[in-house]
N, C-alpha and C positions, 0 to 999 in steps of 0.2 A: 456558229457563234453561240448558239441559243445551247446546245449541246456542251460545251464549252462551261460556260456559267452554271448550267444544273451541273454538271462534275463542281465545280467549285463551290457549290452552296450545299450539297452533300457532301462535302468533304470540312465543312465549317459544321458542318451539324453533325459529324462522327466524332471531329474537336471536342464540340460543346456537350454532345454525351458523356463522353469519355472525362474530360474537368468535373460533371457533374457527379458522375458514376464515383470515381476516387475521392470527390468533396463528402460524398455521402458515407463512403467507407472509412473516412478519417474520424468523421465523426461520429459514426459510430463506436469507434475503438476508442476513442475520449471519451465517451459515454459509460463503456464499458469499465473502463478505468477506473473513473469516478465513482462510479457504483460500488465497485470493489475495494477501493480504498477506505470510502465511506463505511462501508461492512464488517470491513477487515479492523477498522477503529472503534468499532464499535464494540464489535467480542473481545479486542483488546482491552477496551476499559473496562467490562466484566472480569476480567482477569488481573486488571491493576487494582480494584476494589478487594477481590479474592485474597492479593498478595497482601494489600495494607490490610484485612480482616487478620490473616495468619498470623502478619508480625505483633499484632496488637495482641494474640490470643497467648501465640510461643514466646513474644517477648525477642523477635529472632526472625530473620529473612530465612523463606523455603530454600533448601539446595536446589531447587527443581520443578517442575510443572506437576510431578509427580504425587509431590509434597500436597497438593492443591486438588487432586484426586484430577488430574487433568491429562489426560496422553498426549506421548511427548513425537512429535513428525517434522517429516523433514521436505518442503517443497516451496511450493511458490505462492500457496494461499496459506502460509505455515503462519505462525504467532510464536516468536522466539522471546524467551526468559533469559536473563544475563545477572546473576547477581554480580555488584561491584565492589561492593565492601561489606563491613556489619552492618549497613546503616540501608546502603543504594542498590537501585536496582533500576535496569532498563526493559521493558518489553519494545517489541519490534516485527517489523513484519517489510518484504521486499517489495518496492513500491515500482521497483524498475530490476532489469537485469546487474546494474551497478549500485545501485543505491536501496535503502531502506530508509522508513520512517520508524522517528524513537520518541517513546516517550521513557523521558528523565525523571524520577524520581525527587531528586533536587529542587528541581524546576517546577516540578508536577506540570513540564507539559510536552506538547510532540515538537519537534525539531529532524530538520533532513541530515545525515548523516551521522556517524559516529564520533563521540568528543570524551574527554576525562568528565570526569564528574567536579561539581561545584567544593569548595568546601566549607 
């Protein structure tokens, strides 16, 4: 009986590891998240200030990252440029496999997914 019960309370506390173990890795990777988005929002709005310096200067939105003496890449910690019109423009960056964070121009602010521009 006594043999019985220690199997059972070892077997509650491989449980209770193991919940702990995975709690711990979750939030880690929320953690991580947030850090990076944070980060990633942050070089973006040096880049949104960049973009309203040029247009203010040309008179005229950059074609490009390029325009901005900034190199132009392609991944998952990336900061993507979208002109929309003469006037708009979106920078962005992948918040998730499906989704990206934007900031509107329009709006001057961040918003989740992609939309038409205001008029």
């Amino acid at each position: 009986m006594k043999s019985k019960l220690k199997l059972r309370h070892f077997q509650y506390v491989k449980i209770f590891s193991s919940i702990l173990v995975l709690s711990c890795v979750f939030l880690l990777s929320c953690t991580n998240n947030l850090i990076r988005e944070k980060k990633l929002k942050k070089e973006a709005a040096i880049i949104v200030k960049k973009i309203e310096a040029y247009k203010c200067k040309e008179n005229k939105l950059p074609d490009n990252l390029k325009d901005l003496g900034l190199e132009e890449s392609d991944g998952y910690n990336t900061i993507y440029y979208m002109q929309r019109d003469s006037a708009n423009f979106t920078v962005s960056f992948p918040i998730s496999a499906e989704s990206h964070l934007f900031y509107y121009s329009d709006s001057k602010d961040w918003e989740k997914g992609f939309r038409k521009m205001k008029k």
